[in-house]
C-alpha positions in Angstrom: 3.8 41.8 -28.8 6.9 39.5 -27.9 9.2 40.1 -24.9 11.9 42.3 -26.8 9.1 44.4 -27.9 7.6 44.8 -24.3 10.8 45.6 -22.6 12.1 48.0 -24.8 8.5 50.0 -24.2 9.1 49.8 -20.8 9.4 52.9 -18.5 10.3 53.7 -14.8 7.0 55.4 -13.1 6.3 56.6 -10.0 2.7 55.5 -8.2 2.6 57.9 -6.1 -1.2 59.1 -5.8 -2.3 56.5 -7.8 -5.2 54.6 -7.0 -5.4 50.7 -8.2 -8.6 48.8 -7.3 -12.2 49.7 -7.6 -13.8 53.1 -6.5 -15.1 51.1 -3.4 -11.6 49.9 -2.2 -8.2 50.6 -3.3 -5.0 51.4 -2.6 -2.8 54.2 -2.6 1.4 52.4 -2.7 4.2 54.8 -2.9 8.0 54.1 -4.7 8.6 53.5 -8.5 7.0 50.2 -10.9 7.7 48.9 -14.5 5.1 51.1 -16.6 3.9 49.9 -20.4 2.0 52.6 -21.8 -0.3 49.9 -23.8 -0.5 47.6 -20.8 -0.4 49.2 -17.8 1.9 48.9 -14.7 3.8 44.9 -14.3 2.2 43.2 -11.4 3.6 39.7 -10.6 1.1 38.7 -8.7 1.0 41.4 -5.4 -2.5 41.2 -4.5 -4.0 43.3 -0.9 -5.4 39.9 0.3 -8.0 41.4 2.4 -9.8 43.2 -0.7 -8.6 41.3 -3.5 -6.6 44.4 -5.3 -3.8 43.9 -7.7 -0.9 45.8 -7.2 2.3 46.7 -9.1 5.5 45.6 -8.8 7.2 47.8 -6.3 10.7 46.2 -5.2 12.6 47.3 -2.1 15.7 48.4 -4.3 12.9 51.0 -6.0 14.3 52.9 -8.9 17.7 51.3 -9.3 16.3 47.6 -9.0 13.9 48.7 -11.8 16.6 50.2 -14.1 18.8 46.8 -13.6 16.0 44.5 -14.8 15.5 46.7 -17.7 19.2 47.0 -18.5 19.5 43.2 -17.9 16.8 43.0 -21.1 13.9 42.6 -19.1 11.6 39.3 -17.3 12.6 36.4 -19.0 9.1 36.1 -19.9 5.7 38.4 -19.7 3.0 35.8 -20.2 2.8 35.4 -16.2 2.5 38.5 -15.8 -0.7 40.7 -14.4 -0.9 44.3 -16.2 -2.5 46.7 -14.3 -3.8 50.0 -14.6 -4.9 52.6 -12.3 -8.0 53.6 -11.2 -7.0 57.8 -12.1 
């Protein structure tokens, strides 16, 4: 899939209740992430440090940040980017 491809899939979701990790330890963020329904939830590179989790990308700005980069056409590139799906 190239990047016009992924971007134009992409949808605003919230995480809410979500769990991302492993049944022994995860984590439970709140707010609104880049969602691929192929690839999972856009990560770039938010990892808990203390149990080695990957998380999405949740920005401060939360659903209007989210909408901009979309409108804008997207990263400028997906191939650094961790997909991530939840545990439910």
């Amino acid at each position: 899939m190239n990047r016009e491809e992924i971007t134009n899939q992409l949808q605003i979701k919230k995480v809410n209740g979500l769990k991302f990790g492993t049944n022994k330890a995860y984590c439970k963020p709140n707010g609104y992430a880049l969602y691929h329904a192929e690839l999972g939830f856009v990560g770039l590179g938010n990892r808990n440090k203390e149990y080695n989790i990957d998380l999405p990308y949740l920005p401060c700005g939360g659903r209007k940040v989210l909408k901009d980069i979309i409108q804008a056409g997207g990263l400028t590139d997906y191939n650094e980017v961790v997909w991530i799906k939840p545990l439910n």
